[in-house]
N, C-alpha and C positions, 0 to 999 in steps of 0.2 A: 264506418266504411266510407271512403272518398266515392264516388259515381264517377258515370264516363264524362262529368261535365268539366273535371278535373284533368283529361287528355286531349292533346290536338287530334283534327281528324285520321292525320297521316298514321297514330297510335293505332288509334282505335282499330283501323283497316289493316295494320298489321297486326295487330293482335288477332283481330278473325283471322288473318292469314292461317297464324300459325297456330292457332287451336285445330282449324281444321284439318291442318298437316302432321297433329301432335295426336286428331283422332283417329290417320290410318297408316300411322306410322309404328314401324317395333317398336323394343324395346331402347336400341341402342340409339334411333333416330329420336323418340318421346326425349330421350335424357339431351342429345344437342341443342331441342325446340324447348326444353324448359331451361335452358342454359340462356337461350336467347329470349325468353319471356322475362328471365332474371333482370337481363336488359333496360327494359322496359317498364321496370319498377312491382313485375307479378310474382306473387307465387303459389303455383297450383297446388290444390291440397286434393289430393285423390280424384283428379279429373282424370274419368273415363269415359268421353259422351256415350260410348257405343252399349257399356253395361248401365250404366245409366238410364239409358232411352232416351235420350234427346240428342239431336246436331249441336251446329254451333248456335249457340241462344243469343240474344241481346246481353250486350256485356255488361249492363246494370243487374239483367236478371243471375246472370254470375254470379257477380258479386253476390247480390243478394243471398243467393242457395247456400254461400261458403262455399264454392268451389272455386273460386278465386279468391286470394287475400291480397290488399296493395301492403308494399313491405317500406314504398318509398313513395313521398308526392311528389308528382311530376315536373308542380309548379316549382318545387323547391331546387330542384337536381341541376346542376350545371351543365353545361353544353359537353357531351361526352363521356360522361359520370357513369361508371356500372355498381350498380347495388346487388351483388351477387348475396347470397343467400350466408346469413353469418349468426353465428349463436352468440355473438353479444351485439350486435349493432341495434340496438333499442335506445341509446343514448346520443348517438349521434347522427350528425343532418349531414353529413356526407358520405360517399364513399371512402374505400383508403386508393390512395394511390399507386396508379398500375407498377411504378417500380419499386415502392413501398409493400405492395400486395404480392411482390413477384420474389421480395425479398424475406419476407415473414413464410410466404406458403412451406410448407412442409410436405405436402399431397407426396408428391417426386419421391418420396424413399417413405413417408411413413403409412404409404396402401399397402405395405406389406403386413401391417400390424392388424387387416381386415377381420381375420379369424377370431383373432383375438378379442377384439372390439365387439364384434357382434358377440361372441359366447360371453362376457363380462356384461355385455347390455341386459342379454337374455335370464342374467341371473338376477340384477338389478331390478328389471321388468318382473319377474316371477315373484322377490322379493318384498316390491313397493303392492303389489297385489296381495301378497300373504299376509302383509301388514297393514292392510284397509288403506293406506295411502292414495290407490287407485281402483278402481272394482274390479273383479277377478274376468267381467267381459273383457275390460281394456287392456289387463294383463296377456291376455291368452292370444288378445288381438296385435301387441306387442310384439310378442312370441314371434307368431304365426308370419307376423311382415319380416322381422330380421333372418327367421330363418330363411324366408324367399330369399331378399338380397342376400345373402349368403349365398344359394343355388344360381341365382343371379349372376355375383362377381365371377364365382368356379369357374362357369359355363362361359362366360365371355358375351352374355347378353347385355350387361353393362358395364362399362369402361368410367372406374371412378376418376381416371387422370384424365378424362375430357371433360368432365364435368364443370371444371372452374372453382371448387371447393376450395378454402385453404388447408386442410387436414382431411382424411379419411374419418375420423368422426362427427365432423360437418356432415361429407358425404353420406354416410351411414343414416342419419341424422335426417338431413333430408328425402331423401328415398324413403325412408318411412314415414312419413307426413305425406306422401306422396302416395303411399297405399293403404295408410288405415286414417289418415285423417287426421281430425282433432286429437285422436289420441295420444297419435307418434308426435305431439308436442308434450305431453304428458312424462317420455322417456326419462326426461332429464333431471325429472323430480326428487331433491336430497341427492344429487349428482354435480360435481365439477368436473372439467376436461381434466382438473389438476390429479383426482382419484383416479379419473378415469386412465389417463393415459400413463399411471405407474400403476396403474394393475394390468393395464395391455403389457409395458414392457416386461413386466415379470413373468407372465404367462410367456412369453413370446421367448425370455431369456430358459426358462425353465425348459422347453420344448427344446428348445439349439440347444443345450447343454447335455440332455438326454441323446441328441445325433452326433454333435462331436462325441461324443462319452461312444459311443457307437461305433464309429468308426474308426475311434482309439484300438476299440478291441479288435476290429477287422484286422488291422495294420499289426497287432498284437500278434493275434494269431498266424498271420503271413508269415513277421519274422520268426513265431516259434515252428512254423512247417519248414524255412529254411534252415532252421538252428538244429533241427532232429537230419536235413540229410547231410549236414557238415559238421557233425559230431567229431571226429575224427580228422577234421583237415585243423591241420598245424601253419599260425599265423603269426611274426613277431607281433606284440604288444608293444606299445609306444611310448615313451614319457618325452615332453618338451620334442616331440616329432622325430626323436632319436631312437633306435630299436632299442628295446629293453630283457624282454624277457616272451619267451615261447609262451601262448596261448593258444587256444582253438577260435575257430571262426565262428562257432555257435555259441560259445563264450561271449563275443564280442557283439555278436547283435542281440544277445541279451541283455548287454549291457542297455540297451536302448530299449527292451522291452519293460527294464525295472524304471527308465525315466516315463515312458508313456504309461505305465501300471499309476504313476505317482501324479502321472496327470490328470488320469481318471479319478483319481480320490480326489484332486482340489476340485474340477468339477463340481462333482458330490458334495461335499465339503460347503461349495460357494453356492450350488441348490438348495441346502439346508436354512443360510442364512438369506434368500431371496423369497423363501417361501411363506410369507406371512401376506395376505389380501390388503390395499391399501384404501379398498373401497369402504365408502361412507365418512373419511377422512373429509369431503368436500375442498373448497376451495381452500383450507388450511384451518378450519375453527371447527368442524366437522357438518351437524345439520340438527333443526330441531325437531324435524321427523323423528317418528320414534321406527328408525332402522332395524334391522336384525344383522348384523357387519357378521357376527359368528355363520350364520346361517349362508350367507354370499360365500364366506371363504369357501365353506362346505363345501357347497356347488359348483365352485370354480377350480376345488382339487387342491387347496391351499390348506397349510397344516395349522395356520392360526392368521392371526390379524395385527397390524402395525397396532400399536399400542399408544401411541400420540399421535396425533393428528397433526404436526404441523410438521412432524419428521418421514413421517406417511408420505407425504406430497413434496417433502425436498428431499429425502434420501435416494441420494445413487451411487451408495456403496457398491449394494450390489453387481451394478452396472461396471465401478473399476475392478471390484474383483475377477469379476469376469474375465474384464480385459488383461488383466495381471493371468489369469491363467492361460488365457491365450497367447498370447507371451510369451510364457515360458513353452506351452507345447512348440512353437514355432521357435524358439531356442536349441530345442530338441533336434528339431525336425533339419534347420540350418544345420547342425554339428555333424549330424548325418548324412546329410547333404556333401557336407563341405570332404567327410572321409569317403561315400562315394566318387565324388570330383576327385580326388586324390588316388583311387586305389585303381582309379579305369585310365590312370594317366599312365603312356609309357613307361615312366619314371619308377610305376608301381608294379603298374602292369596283373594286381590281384584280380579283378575284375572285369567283365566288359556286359556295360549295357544294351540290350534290347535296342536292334533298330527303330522301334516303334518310340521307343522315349528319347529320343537324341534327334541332332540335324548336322546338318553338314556345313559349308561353307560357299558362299557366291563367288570365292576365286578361285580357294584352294580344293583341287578335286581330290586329294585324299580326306580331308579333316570328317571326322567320328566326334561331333559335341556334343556333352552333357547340357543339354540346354534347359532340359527340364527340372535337374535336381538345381541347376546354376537360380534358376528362377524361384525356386520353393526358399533357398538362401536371401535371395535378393527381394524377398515380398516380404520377410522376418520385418525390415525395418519398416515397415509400412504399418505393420502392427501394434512395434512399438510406439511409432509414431501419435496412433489411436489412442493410446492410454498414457501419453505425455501429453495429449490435445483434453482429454477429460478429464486428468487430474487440474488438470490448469484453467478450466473451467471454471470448475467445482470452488477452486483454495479461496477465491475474493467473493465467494455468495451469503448474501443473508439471508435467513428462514423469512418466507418459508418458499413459495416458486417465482421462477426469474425465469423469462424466457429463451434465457441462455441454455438452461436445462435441455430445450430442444437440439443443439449442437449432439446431446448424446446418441443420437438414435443412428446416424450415417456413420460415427465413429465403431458404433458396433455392427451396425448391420455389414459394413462394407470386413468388419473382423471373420466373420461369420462365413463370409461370404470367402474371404481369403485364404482361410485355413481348412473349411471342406473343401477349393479346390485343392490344396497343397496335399491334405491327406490321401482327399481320393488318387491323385496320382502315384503316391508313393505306391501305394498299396501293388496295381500291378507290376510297376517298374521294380520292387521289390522281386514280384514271382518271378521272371523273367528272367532275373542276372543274372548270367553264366561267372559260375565260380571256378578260378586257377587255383587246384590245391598244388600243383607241382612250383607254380611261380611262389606262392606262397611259404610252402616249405622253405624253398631254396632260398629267401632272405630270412626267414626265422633262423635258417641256421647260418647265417653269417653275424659281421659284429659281436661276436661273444655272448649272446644271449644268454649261455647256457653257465656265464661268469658267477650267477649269485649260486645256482645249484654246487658249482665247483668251490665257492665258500662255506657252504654248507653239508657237502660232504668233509670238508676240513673239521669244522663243528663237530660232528660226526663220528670222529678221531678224536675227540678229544681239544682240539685248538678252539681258545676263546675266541667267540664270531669277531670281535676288533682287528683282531692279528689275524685271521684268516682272510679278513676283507684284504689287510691289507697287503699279504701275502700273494690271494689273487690277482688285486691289482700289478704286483711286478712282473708275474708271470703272463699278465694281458699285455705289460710294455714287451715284454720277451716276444711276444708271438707277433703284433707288428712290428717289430723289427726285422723278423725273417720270414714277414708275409704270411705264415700259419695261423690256421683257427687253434683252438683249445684242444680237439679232436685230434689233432695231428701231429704234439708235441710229444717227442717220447717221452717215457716214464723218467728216464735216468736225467734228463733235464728239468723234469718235475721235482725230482728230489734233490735240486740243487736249491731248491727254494722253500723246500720242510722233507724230511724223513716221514712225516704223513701221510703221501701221498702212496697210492698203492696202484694193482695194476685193475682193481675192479672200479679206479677213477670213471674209466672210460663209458664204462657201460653206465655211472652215475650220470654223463653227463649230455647223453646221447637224446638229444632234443626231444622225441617220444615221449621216454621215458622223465625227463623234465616235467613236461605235462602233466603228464600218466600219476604222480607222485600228488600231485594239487589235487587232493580226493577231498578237500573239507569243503564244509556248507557253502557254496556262492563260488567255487574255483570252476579253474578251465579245461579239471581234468573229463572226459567224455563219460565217466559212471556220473559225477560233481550235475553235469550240464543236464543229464539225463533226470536228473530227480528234480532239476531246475523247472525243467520242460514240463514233467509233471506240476508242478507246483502252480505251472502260470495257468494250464490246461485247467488244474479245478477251479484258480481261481476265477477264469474265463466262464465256467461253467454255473459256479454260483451265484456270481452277477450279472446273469442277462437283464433279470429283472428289474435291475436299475438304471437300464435305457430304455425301460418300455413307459 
């Protein structure tokens, strides 16, 4: 241990300063005066003067008790040098530098992963205790501190992004040295940040995968409430953005319910392969402890355990998969988008959105814009962006960790972060949309829509569907040329172009009944949609339990 013979006077007298400022201070004021004792080259290890029973003592007898440890000598430090509190700095005689430090820190986005860290500690701690590594006192003592800062961070009693840490398991890390002592140096025993921090993100990916997977099903079930009350509204169907053929409108947002059903399975699918513990993997060669790695996954709600150690601590499959599904849902979510934007435009006129989801314009006092759906579009490629930034990471690394790896955590979090907001908006912007079945009708039944039915009643007859295609076709030039739909052309001019034709054409081809006729598994006929609705309803019903 260095003594106070080792510090200028002007230390020493700060330092009393702020022990005494650090004995009648909370919690969140204790963590800025041990920030600044960091300074100074200290670090307190479960200094409490008041439970203790002593004031501020003579700073040798400090030392001496172990309530202060020196982390840096004074005489060595250069003029302006901070020794902030670091889990490898044993090797070297300086600090890092403050733009070096500011450019490494990850603190800024990876305190989110706090949860996670302390439950991975706590199982690690519980572990190294069951396994005589540590005594079951130190374990318990362990325990007992992570869970505090965990009540801690909740609460807002301590703020780990003031702290000065470069990562939140630093933070972690230090706070518990800081309330059980010598032990919480003990934590890290047959532990690397490399284990550590791809079992945080796997817990943490596991967890979001389960809430988007969640809110899949809200958005799921939305569109199946509005698909049961427009069973029966008649909407053209599209090909190459040209009307095709009459469907229903609850048809067509089921179509979006079978891409979001198919998203919840890659979900699932990408939680299957994320779920293996990468704890006890160590730094990349694993530990010569004799660990229990089965027994942690346990605990941690993990269905098994990485199974090499060096791909343990550099796989982040999981992490592109991820982003590949998110991806795709906001693929989804865009095309949806994008025929919202379409169908609330005069042009279309199907639609009109909820005052609450739209805004208006700073010159023009009519303008009604989809601002909202425009933006769940325009955030798609920000997604993608994520997982062209992580794939590209990833392609030039060699086993086993590279601190480039740290690049993945903002690429996801900020995914996470972008697609619960995009869903959560859909969802009520969904309930809310006043639906046009009259406007809709009236363009399902223009453009000929009802042209393939009128081939297919030819079929019908007897005429091989080749020739009857192309027989409709002539009689489609016929009818713009003198401005008539299909509907309107008499019979005796139908029979200039086949003696097939009869006069119960009409009623074959009478938009309704078009629909009406689409009764097989997945069509747009309203019995078709109705058994559909059932279908998503149980399968809604049998999967809750794979978002909990």
């Amino acid at each position: 241990m260095k003594g106070r013979n080792r510090f200028t006077s002007e230390e020493i007298n700060r330092i009393r300063e702020l022990l005494d400022l650090r004995s009648r201070a909370g919690a969140a004021g204790q963590q800025r005066i041990t920030k600044e004792l960091r300074r100074l080259g200290f670090y307190i290890s479960d200094y409490d003067p008041a439970r203790r029973g002593f004031g501020v003592a003579d700073l040798d007898d400090l030392i001496e008790r172990g309530v202060i440890s020196i982390t840096g000598d004074p005489a060595e430090r250069e003029e302006g040098e901070e020794k902030p509190f670091k889990l490898w700095g044993g090797r070297f005689k300086k600090g890092t530098a403050d733009e070096a430090a500011k450019f490494l820190d990850s603190l800024p986005f990876d305190l989110r992963l706090y949860r996670e860290d302390i439950r991975g500690s706590i199982a690690h701690a519980r572990m190294l205790g069951r396994q005589g590594i540590i005594s079951p006192l130190e374990a318990d003592a362990l325990i007992r501190g992570l869970e505090e800062i965990l009540k801690e961070i909740e609460s807002g009693r301590i703020r780990p992004e003031e702290s000065g840490c470069e990562d939140i398991h630093s933070f972690i890390e230090e706070r518990l040295v800081e309330k059980v002592g010598e032990a919480g140096k003990k934590l890290h025993t047959a532990r690397s940040r490399n284990d550590q921090v791809a079992t945080d993100f796997r817990l943490y990916l596991k967890g979001e995968g389960r809430e988007l997977e969640s809110l899949l099903k809200e958005l799921i079930s939305t569109l199946i409430g509005r698909a049961r009350e427009t069973k029966e509204v008649i909407m053209p169907g599209y090909t190459h953005l040209q009307r095709a053929q009459p469907v229903t409108f609850a048809h067509h947002l089921l179509a979006y319910c079978e891409m979001l059903r198919r998203d919840c399975w890659r979900l699932q699918d990408c939680r299957r392969r994320m779920d293996l513990c990468p704890l006890g993997a160590g730094a990349l060669a694993g530990t010569t402890f004799q660990v229990d790695r089965e027994y942690v996954a346990r605990e941690l709600g993990f269905q098994g355990i990485c199974t090499n150690t060096l791909d343990a601590v550099s796989d982040r499959d999981f992490a592109v998969e991820f982003l590949f599904a998110c991806s795709l849902i906001m693929v989804h979510l865009s095309r949806f988008a994008e025929e919202l934007i379409l169908w609330s435009s005069g042009e279309f006129g199907f639609i009109e959105m909820d005052d609450a989801y739209t805004t208006g314009s700073s010159i023009m006092p009519q303008k009604k814009n989809p601002d909202v759906v425009e933006l769940v579009r325009g955030k798609t490629g920000r997604v993608f962006g994520h997982l062209m930034a992580l794939l590209t990471v990833l392609k030039g690394l060699p086993l086993a960790y590279n601190k480039d790896l740290q690049e993945d955590k903002e690429a996801v979090f900020d995914t996470v972060d972008t697609l619960k907001a995009c869903v959560r908006v859909m969802i009520p912007l969904v309930e809310t949309l006043e639906v046009r079945p009259e406007r809709m009708r009236e363009a399902a039944a223009g453009d000929f829509t009802n042209a393939t039915d009128l081939a297919d009643y030819l079929v019908l007859k007897g005429v091989p569907f080749r020739e009857a295609h192309g027989i409709v076709g002539q009689v489609v030039l016929r009818c713009i040329k003198e401005g008539k739909n299909l509907n309107d052309l008499p019979l005796d001019l139908y029979r200039e172009y086949s003696p097939a034709f009869g006069p119960d054409l009409y009623e074959h081809i009478d938009i309704a009944a078009c629909v009406a006729r689409r009764r097989l598994i997945g069509g747009p006929a309203p019995e078709s949609v109705e058994k559909a609705i059932q279908d998503f309803e149980r399968w809604l019903e049998e999967n809750r339990k794979e978002c909990r």
